[in-house]
SEFINU-169078 format. One record per residue (C-alpha): residue number from 1; residue in three letters; x, y, z. Coordinates in steps of 0.2 Angstrom, whole numbers. Layout:
! residues N
REC resi resn     X     Y     Z
REC  NUM  ala     X     Y     Z
...
This chain:
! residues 400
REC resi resn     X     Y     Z
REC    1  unk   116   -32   -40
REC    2  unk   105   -18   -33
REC    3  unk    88   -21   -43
REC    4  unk    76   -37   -42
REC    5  unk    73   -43   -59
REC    6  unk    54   -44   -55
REC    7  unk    45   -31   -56
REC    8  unk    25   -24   -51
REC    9  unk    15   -17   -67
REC   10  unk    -3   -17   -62
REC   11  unk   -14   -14   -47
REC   12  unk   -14   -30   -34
REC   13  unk     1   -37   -41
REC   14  unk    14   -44   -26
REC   15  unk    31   -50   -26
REC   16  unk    39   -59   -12
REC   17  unk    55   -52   -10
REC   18  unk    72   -59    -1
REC   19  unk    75   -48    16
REC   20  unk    94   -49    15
REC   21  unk    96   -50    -5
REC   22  unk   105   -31    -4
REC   23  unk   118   -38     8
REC   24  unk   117   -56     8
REC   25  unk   135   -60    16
REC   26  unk   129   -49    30
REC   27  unk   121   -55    49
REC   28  unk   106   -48    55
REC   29  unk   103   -41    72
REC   30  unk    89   -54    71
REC   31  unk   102   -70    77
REC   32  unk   103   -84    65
REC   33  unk    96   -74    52
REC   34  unk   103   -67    33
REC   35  unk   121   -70    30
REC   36  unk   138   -74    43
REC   37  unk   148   -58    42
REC   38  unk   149   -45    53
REC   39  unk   142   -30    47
REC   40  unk   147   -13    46
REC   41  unk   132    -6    56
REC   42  unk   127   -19    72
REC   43  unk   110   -13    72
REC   44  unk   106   -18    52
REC   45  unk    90   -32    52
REC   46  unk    84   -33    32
REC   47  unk    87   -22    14
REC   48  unk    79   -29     0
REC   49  unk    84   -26   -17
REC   50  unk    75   -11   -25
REC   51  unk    59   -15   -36
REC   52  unk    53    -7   -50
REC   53  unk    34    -4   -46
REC   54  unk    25     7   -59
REC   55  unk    15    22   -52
REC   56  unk     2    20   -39
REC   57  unk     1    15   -19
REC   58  unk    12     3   -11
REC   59  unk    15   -10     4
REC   60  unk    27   -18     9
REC   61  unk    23   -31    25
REC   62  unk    35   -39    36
REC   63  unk    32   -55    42
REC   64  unk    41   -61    57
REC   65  unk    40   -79    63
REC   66  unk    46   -83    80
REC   67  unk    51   -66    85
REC   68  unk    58   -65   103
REC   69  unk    63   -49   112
REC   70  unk    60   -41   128
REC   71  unk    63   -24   123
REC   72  unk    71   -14   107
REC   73  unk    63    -5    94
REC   74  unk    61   -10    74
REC   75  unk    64     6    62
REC   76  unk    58     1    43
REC   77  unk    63    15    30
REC   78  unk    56    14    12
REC   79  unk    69    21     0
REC   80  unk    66    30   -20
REC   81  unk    80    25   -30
REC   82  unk    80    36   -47
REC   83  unk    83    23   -63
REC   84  unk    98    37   -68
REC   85  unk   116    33   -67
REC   86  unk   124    39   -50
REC   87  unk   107    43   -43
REC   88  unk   107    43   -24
REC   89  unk    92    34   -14
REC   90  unk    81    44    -3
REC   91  unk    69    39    12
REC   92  unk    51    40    10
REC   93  unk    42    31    22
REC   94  unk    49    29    40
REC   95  unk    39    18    55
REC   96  unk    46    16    72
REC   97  unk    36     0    81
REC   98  unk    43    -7    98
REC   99  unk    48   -25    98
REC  100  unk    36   -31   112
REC  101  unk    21   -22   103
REC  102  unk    27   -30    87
REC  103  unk    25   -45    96
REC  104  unk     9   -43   104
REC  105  unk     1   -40    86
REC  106  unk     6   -56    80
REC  107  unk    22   -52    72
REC  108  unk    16   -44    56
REC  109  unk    20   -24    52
REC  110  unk    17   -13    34
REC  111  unk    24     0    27
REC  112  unk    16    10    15
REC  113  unk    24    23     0
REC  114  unk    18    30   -16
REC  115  unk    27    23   -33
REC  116  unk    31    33   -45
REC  117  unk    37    28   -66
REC  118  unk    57    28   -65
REC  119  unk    60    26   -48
REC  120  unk    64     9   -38
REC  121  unk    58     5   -21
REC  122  unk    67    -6    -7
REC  123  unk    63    -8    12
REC  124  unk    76    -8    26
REC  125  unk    76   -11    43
REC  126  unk    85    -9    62
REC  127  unk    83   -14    78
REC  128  unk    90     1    89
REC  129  unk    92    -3   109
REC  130  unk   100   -15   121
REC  131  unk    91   -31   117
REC  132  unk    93   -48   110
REC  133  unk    81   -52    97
REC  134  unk    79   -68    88
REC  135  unk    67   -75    73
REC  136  unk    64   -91    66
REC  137  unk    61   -84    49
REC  138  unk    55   -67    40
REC  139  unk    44   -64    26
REC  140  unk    43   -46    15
REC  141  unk    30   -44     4
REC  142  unk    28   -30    -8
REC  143  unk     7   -26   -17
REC  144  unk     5   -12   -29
REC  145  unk   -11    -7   -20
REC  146  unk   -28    -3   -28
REC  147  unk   -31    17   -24
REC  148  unk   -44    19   -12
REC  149  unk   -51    35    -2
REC  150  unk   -57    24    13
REC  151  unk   -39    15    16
REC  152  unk   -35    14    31
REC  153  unk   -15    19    27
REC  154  unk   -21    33    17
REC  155  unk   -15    48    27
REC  156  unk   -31    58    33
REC  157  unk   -35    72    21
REC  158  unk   -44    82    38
REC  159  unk   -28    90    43
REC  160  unk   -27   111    50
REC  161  unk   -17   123    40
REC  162  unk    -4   133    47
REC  163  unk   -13   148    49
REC  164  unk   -21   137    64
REC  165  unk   -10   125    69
REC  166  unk     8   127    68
REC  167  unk    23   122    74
REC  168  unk    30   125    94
REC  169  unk    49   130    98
REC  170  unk    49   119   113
REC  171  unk    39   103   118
REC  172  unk    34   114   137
REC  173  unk    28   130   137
REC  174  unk    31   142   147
REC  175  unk    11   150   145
REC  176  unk    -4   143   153
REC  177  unk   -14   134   142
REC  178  unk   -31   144   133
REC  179  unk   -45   136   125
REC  180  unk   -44   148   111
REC  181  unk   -29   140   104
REC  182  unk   -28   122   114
REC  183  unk   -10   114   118
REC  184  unk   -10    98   128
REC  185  unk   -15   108   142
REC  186  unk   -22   107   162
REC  187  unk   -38   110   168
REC  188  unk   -38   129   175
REC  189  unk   -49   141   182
REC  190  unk   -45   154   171
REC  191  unk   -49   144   155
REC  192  unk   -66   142   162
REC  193  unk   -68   163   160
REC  194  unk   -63   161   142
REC  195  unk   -78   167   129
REC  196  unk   -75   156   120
REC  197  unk   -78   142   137
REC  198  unk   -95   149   135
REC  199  unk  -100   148   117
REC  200  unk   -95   131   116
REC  201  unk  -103   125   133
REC  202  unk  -119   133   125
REC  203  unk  -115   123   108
REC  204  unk  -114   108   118
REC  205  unk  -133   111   128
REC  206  unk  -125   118   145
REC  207  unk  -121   101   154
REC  208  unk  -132   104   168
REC  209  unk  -128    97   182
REC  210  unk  -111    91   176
REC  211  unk   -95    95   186
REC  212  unk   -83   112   181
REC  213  unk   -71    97   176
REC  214  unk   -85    88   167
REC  215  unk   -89   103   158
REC  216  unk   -71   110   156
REC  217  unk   -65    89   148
REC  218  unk   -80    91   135
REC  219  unk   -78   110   129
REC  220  unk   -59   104   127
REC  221  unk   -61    91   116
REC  222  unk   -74   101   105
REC  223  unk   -63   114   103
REC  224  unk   -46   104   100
REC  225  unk   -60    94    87
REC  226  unk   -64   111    77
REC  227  unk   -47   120    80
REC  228  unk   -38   107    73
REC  229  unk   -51   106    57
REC  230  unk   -57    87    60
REC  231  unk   -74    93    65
REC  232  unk   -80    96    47
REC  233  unk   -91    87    33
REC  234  unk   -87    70    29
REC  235  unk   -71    68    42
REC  236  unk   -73    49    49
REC  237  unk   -73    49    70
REC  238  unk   -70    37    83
REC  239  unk   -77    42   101
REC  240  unk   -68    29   114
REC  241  unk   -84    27   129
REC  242  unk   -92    42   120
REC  243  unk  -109    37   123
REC  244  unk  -115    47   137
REC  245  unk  -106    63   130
REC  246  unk  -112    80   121
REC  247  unk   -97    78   108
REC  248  unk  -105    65    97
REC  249  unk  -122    74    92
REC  250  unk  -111    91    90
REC  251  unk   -99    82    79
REC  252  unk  -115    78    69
REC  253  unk  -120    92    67
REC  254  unk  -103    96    58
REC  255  unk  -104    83    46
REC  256  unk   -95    69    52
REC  257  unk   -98    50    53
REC  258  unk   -95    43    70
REC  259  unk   -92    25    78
REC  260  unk   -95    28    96
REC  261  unk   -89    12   107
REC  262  unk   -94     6   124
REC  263  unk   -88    -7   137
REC  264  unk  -105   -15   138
REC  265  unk  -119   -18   124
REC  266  unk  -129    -4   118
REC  267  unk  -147     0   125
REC  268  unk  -158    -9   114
REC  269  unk  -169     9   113
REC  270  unk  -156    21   106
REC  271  unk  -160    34    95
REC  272  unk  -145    37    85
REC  273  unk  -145    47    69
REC  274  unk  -139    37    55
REC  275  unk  -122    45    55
REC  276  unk  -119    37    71
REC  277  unk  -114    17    74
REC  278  unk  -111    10    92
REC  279  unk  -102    -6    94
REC  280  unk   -98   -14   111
REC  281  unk   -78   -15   110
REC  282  unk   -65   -16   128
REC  283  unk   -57     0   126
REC  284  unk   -41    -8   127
REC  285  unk   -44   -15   112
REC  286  unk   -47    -3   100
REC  287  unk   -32    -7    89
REC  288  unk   -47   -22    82
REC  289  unk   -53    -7    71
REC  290  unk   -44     6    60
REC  291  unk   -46    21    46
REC  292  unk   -51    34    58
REC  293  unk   -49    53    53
REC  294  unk   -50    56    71
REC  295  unk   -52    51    90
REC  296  unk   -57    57   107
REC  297  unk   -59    51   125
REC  298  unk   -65    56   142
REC  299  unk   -59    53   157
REC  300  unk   -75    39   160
REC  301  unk   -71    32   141
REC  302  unk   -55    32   142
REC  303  unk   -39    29   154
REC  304  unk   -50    35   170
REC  305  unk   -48    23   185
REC  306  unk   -36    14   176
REC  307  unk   -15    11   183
REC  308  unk    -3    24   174
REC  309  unk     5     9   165
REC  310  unk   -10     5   155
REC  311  unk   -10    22   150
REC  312  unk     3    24   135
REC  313  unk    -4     8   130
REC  314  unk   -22    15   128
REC  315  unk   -15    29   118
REC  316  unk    -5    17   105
REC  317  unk   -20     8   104
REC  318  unk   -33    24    99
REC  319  unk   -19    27    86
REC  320  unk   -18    10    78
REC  321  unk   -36    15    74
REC  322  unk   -33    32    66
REC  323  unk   -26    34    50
REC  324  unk    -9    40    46
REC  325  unk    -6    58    51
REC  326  unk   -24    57    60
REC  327  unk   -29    66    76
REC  328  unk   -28    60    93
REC  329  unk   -37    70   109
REC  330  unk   -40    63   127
REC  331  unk   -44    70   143
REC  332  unk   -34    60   159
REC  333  unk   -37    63   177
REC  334  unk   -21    69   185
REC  335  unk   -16    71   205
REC  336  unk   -11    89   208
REC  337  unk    -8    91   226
REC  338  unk     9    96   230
REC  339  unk    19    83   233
REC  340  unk    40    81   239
REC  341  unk    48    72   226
REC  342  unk    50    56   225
REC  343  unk    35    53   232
REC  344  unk    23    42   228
REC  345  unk     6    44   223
REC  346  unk     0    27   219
REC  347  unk    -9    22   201
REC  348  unk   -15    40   197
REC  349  unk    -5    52   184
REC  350  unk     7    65   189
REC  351  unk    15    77   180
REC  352  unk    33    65   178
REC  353  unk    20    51   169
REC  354  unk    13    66   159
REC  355  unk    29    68   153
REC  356  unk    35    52   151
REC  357  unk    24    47   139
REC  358  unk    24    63   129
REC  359  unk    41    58   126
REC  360  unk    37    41   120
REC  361  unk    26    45   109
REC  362  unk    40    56   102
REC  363  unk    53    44   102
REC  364  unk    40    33    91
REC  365  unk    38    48    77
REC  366  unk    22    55    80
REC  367  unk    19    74    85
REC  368  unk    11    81   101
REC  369  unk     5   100   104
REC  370  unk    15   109   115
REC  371  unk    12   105   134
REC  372  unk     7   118   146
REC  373  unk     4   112   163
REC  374  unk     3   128   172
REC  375  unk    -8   138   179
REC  376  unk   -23   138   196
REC  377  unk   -31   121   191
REC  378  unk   -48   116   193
REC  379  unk   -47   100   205
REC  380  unk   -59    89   216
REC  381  unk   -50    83   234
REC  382  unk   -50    66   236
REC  383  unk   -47    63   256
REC  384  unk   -47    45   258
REC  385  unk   -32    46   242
REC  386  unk   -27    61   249
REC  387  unk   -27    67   232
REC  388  unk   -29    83   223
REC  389  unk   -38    74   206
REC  390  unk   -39    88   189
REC  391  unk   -40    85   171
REC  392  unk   -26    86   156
REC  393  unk   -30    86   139
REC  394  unk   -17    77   129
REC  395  unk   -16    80   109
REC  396  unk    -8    69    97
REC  397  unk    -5    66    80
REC  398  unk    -2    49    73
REC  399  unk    14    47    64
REC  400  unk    12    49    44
């Protein structure tokens, strides 16, 4: 038996469903749960049987009580079964979480897909990498879910079009980065000649006073923000330590809606427009707030003065708080000064840790534009580090 006998009609309807019912003779990876056998795959952890669940939005939500692991990572897959003899299933809904973060949020992860009449869904699961995992107990849950334009797993609709945005052949280019089509990108001299540098510095009021790094990290994310078609009517922002910046009122000016968080509590004499909210959040906690269309951070707002580890954890973080498909763009301070490999610099980025997390980020399905660390860059000397400190502008999008 393939199908569960139950099945979801209406809006807000839920089933509980049996993680090992599609295979229930075989062990999961997780030990000491689903059946005793030895599977044919090593890595499975849960199939459910397929559910018939009308037409309309879906969730399934894994529960996982007790889960231990010190490393590994959980892939869930949603599949479409068509009710036709013979049909095949497809995948249509994929999420990559690791372990230790699963963990860390308490043990609980969804999955969302769209239903549609004469189709049945199930949810399947692996744990991929050299881990042991264990669980006292799972729970999966599947909800016909109410539509809803402000869901937070509603993919954003604020996303570029081709013509704009596409596609690169190869994760590093071999270009150095221009602000009139904006790559993850370093902080250069030239980009600082563009025209387009200029009209956006003038958008943004001038910056007096403010470093050519300071000025160069906020014409960045402006143009990454209207580039990639999020700085538009009615898009939903999120500016991470963005109080002090020029982005926020240009982003209103656009159209959108902003929460701008902060370490401390706001001034009690603020004059905001009412498009803007500002809310006193650590900004490594941002994953306490979500169904964002889009987020930015600074150097001061974001992973600035803080150890290279915490980095890729800020990032994950801002994205938990974006909704599916949304737009991530930050600026980080990075140490240029020539260095012999193998070298240390201390807590500050390098290129390798620019790297390194790109590559995660891949690894856990979302996208990230093209990176282009070349050219003269723009940098400030720090003797007492004997550091060479410039800017990088990352962009990422959230898996969908």
């Amino acid at each position: 038996m393939i199908h569960e006998s139950r099945v979801i009609a209406t809006e807000g309807d839920a089933l509980l469903l049996n993680p090992f019912a599609f295979w229930p003779d075989i062990a999961s990876r997780l030990v000491g749960l689903g059946g005793s056998e030895a599977g044919e795959n090593p890595d499975y952890v849960l199939h459910t049987l397929y559910v018939s669940c009308g037409a309309g939005p879906i969730l399934f939500t894994l529960r996982f009580a007790g889960l231990k692991a010190d490393r590994g990572t959980l892939i869930l897959r949603v599949h479409e079964l068509p009710e036709v003899m013979g049909a095949h299933a497809r995948q249509i809904a994929l999420s990559q979480t690791q372990l230790t973060e699963l963990i860390r949020n308490g043990g609980t992860v969804s999955l969302g897909a769209t239903a549609r009449p004469g189709h049945h869904y199930a949810i399947l699961g692996y744990i991929y990498g050299d881990t042991v995992a264990t669980a006292d107990e799972l729970a999966v849950e599947v909800v016909r879910r109410t539509p809803d334009p402000n869901d937070p797993l509603r993919p954003t609709a604020f996303r570029a079009e081709a013509s704009r945005v596409s596609m690169a052949p190869q994760i590093v280019g071999e270009r150095e980065g221009v602000l009139a089509t904006p790559v993850s990108q370093l902080c250069t001299a030239q980009q600082l000649a563009e025209p387009v540098f200029k009209a956006l510095l003038d958008q943004l009021g001038g910056l007096p006073g403010r470093s050519r790094i300071d000025r160069w990290e906020q014409v960045f994310l402006a143009r990454v923000l209207d580039r990639y078609d999020v700085a538009r009517s009615g898009a939903r922002g999120l500016g991470i330590g963005a109080l002090d910046d020029a982005i926020a009122p240009w982003l209103v000016q656009h159209g959108c809606s902003l929460l701008l968080t902060i370490p401390n509590d706001p001034p009690a004499d603020l004059d905001l427009s009412p498009q803007v909210e500002v809310r006193r959040l650590d900004p490594l906690a941002i994953d306490e707030i979500d169904g964002f269309d889009f987020a930015w951070a600074t150097r001061a707002g974001g992973v600035g003065g803080r150890e290279r580890q915490e980095v890729l954890r800020f990032i994950e973080d801002s994205l938990r708080a974006l909704k599916p498909a949304g737009l991530l763009t930050l600026v980080v301070p990075i140490d240029v000064a020539p260095r012999p490999i193998g070298e240390d610099s201390g807590p500050m980025l390098r290129r390798p840790d620019i790297d390194r997390t790109v590559l995660l980020l891949l690894s856990r399905g979302h996208q990230v534009a093209q990176i282009c660390p070349w050219g003269d860059a723009v940098a400030d000397a720090d003797e007492s580090e004997a550091l060479m400190v410039s800017a990088f502008g990352l962009i990422v999008r959230k898996a969908a």
